[in-house]
Backbone as a ProteinNet text record, in pm:
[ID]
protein_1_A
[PRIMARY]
XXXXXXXXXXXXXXXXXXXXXXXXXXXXXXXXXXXXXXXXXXXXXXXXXXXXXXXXXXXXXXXXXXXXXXXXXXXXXXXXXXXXXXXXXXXXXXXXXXXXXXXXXXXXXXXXXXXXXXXXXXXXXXXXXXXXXXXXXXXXXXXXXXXXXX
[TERTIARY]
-1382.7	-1289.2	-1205.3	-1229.9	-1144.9	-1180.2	-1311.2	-1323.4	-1320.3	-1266.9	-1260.7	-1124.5	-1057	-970	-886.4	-783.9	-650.5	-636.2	-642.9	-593.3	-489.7	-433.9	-290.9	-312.9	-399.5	-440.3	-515.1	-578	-701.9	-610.6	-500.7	-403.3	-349.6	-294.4	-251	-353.1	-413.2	-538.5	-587.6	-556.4	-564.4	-447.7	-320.9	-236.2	-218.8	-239.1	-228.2	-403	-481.1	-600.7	-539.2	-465.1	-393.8	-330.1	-204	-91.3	-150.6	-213.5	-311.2	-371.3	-435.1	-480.7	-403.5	-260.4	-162.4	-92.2	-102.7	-43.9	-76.3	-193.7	-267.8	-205.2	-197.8	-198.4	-303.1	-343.2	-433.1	-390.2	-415	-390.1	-492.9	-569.3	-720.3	-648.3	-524.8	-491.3	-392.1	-281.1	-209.9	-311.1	-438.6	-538.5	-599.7	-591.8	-628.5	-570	-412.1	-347.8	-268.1	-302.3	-255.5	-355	-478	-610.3	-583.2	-561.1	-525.8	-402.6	-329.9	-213.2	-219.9	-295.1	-337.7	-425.6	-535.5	-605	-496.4	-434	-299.2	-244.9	-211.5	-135.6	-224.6	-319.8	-392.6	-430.2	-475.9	-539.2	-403.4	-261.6	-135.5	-91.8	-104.8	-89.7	-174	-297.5	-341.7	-389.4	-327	-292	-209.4	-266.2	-173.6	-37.8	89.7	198	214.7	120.6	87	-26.8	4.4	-168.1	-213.1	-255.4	-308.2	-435.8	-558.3	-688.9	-722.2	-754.9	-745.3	-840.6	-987.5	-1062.5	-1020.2	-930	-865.2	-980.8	-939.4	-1030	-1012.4	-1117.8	-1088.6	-1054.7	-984.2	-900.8	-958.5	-857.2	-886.3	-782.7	-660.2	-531	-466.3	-331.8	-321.3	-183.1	-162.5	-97.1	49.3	122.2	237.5	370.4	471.6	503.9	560.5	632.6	670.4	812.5	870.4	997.2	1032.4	1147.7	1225.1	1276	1289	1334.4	1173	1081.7	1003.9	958.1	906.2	873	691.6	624.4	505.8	459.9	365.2	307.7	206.4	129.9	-67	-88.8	-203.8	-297	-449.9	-481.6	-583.7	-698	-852.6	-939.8	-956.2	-880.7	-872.6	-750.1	-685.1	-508.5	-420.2	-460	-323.3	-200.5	-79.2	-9.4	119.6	130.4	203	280.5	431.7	545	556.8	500.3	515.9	373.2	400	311	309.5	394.8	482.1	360.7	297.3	240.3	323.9	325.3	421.5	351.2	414.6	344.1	283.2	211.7	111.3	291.5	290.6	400	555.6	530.3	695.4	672.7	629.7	677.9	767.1	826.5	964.4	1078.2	1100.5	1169.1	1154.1	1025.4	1056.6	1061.9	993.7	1095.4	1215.1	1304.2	1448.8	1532.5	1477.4	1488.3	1508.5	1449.9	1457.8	1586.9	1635.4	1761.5	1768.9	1902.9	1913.5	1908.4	1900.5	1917.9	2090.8	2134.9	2238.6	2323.5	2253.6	2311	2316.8	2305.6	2282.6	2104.4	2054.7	1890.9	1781.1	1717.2	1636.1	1491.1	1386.9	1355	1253.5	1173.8	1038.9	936.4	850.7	749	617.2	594.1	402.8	328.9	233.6	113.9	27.1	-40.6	-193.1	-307.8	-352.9	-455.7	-600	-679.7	-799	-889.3	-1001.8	-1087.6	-1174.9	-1182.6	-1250.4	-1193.1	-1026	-942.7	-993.4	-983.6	-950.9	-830.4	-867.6	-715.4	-675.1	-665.3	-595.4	-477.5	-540.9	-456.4	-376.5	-391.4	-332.1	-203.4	-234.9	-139.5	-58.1	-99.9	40.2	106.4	92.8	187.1	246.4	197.9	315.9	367.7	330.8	429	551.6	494.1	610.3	784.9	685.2	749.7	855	815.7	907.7	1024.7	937.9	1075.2	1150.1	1097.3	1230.7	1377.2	1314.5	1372.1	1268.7	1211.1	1140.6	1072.5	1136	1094.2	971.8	1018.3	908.5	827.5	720.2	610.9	487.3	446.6	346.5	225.8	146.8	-7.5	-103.1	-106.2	-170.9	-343.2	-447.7	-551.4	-582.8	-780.7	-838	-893.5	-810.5	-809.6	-908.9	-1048.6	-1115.1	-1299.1	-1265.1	-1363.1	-1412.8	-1563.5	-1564	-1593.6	-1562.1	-1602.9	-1687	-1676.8	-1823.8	-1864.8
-137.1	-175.8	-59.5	27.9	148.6	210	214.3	232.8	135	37.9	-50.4	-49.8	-109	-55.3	-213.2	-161	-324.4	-362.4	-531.2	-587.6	-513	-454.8	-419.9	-292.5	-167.8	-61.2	-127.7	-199.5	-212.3	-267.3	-323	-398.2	-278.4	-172.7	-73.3	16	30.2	85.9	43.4	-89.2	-148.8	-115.1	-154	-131	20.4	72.4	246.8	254	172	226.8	130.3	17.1	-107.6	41.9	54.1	143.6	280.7	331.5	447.9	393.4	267.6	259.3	171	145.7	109.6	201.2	349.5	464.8	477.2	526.6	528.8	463.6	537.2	472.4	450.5	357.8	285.5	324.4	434.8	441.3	382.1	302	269.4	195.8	120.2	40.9	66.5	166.6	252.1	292.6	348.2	412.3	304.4	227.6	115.8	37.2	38	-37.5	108.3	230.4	319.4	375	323.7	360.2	238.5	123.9	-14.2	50.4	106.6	104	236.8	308.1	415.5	355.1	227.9	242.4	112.3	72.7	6.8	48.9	205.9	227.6	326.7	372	432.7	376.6	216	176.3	76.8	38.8	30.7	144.8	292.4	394	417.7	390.9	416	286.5	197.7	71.2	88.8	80	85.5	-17.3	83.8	-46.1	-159.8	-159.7	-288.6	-330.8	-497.4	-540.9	-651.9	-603.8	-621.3	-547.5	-666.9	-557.6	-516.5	-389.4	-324.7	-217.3	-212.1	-106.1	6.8	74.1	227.9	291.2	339	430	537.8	666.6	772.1	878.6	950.2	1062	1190.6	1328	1462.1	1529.8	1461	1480	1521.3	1603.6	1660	1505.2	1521.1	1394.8	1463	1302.3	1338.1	1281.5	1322	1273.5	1159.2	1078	919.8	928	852.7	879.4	779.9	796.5	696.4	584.8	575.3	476	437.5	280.3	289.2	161.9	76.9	-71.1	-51.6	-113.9	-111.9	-260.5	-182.3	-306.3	-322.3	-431.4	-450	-534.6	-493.2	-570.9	-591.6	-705.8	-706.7	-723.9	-738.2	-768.7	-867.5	-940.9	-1095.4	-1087.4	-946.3	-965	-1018.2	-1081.4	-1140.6	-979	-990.3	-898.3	-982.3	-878.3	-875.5	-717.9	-816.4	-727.1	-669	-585.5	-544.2	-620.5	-722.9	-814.1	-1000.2	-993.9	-1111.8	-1131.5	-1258.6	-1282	-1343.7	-1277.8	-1314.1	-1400.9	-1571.6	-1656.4	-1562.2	-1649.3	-1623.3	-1649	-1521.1	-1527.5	-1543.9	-1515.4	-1477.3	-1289.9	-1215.8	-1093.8	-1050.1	-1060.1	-980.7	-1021.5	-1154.3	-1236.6	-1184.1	-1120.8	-1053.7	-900.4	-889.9	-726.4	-715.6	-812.9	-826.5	-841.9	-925.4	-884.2	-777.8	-711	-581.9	-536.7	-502	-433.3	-287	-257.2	-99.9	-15.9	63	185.5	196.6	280.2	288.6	363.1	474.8	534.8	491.6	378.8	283.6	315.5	384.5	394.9	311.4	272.1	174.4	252.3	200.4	242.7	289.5	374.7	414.8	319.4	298.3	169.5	260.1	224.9	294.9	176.1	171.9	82.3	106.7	5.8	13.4	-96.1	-12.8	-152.6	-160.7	-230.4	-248.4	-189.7	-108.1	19	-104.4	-243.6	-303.8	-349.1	-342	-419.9	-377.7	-443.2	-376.7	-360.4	-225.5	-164.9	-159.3	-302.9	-361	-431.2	-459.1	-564	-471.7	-304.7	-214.5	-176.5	-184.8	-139.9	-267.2	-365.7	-436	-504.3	-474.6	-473.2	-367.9	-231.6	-88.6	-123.1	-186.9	-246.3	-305.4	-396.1	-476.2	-412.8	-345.2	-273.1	-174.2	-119.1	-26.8	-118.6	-258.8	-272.5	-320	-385.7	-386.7	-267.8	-129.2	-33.3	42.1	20.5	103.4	262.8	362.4	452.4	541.8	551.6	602.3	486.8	526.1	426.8	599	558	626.6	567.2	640.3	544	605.6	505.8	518.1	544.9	622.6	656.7	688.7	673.9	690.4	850.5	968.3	1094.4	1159.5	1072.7	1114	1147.1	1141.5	1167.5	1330.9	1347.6	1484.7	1596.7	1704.9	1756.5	1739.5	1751.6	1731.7	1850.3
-7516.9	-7415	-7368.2	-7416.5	-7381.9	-7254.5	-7259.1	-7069.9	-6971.8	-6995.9	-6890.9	-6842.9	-6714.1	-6656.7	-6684	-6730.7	-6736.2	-6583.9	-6580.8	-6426.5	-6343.9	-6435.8	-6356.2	-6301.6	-6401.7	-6341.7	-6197.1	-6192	-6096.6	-5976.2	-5982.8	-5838	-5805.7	-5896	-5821.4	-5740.6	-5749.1	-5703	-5548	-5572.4	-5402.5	-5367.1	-5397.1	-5323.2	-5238.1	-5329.9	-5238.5	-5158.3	-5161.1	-5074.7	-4948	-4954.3	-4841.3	-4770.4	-4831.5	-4766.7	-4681.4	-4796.9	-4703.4	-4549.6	-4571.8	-4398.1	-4322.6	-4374.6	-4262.8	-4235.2	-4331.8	-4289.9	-4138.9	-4112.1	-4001.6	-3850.1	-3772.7	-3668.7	-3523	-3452.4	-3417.1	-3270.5	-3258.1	-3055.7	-2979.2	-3000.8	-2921.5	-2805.2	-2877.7	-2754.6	-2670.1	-2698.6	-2608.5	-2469.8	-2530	-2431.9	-2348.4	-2399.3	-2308.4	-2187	-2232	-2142.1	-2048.9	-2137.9	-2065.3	-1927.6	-1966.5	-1844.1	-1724.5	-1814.2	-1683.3	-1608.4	-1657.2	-1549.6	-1486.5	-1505.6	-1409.5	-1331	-1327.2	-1250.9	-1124.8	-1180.7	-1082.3	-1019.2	-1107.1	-978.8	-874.4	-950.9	-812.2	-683.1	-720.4	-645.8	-556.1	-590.2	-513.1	-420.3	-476.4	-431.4	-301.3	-285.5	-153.7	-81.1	-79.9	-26.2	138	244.3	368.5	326.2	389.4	402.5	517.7	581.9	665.6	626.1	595.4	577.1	654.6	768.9	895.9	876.8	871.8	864.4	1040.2	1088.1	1169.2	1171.9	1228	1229.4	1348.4	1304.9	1382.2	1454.1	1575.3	1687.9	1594.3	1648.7	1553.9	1667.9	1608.3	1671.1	1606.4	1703.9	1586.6	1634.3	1652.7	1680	1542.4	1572.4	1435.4	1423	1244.5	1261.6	1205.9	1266.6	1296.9	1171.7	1132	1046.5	1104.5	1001.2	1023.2	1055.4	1164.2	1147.6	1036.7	1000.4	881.8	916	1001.7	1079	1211.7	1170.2	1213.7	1218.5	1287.9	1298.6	1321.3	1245.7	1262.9	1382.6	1464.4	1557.5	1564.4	1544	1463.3	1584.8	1683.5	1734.1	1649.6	1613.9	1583	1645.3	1572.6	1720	1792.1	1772.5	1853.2	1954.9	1960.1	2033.6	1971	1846.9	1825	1731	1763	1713.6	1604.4	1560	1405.6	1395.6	1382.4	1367.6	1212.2	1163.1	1046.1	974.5	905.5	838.8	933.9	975.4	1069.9	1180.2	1207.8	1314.4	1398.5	1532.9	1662	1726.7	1744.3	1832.7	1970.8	2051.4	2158.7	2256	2345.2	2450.9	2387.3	2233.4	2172.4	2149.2	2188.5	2185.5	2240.5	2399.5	2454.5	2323.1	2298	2189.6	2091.6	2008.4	1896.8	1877.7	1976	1989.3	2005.2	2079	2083.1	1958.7	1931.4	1750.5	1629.1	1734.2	1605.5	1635.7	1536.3	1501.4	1561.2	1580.6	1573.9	1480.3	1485.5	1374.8	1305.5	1216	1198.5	1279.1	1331.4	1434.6	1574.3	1582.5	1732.8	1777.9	1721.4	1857.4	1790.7	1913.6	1827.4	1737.3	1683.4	1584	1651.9	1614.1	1664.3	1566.9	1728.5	1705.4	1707.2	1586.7	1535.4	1614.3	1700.3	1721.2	1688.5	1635	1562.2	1620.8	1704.4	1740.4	1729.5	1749	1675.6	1784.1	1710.7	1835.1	1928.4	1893.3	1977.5	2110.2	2084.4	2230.5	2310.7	2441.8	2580.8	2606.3	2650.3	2715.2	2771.9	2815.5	2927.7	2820.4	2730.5	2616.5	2549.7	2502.6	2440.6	2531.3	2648.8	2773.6	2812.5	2826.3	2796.9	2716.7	2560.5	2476	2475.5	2486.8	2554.6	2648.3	2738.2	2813.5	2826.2	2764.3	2695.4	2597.6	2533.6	2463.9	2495.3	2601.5	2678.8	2780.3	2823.8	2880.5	2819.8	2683	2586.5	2559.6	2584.3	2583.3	2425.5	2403.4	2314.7	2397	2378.7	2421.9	2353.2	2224.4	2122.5	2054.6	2137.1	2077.5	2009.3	1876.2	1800.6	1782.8	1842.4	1830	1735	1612.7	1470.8	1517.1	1484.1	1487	1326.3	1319.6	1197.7	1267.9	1144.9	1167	1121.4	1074.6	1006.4	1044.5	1194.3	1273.6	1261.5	1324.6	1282.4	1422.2	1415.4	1544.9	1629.4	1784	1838.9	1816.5
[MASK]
++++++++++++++++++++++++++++++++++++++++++++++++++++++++++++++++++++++++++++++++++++++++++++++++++++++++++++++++++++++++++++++++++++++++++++++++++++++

């Protein structure tokens, strides 16, 4: 019996092989929820801030920065338009352009338009229309910049 090991030797024995692998620490899942939220925010990150689906004419205009002060205006391919995300009833636009607020410094905001490469531009020209006789002077017309030389 002398080489055999007493119960009590043999519990200690587990206990320090237990402790040894809770020593350990287990990053598998840091990496995991740390890859999900990179792929969140990448894919929030290049998300347009209007979501108005809108297939853009293409341009090879150089582009322009944004003013800070800026109201987005979405024709889609059906004509219907949307103030920001906001769909404007059929013949409530003078009314909701009136709407828009001033700036803090009194001027009104510069209006980005975005309209869909299928309109007729007859339909592009008079919502600029419109727009101006609201008093909108700066109107910015959004293009897909990603056309390639002739």
């Amino acid at each position: 019996m002398g080489g055999s090991l007493s119960p009590s030797s043999r519990g200690r024995g587990r206990r320090r092989s237990r402790r040894a692998a809770m020593a350990e620490i287990n990053v598998t899942p840091l990496v995991d929820v740390m890859l999900v939220l990179l792929i969140i925010f990448m894919v929030t990150v290049t998300l347009p801030a209007v979501g108005v689906p809108i297939e853009l004419p293409e341009s090879r205009a150089n582009p322009v920065e944004e003013a800070p002060t800026s109201v987005t205006v979405s024709i889609d391919g059906e004509g219907r338009i949307y103030i920001e995300n906001e769909a404007v009833p059929v013949g409530g636009f003078p009314e909701a352009l009136a709407a828009i607020g001033r700036g803090g410094d009194g001027e009104l905001p510069t209006l980005v338009l975005r309209g869909d490469r299928g309109l007729d531009y007859g339909r592009v020209m008079a919502v600029m229309g419109e727009m101006n006789r609201a008093g909108f002077t700066r109107i910015e017309l959004v293009t897909d910049g990603s056309v390639s030389p002739p």
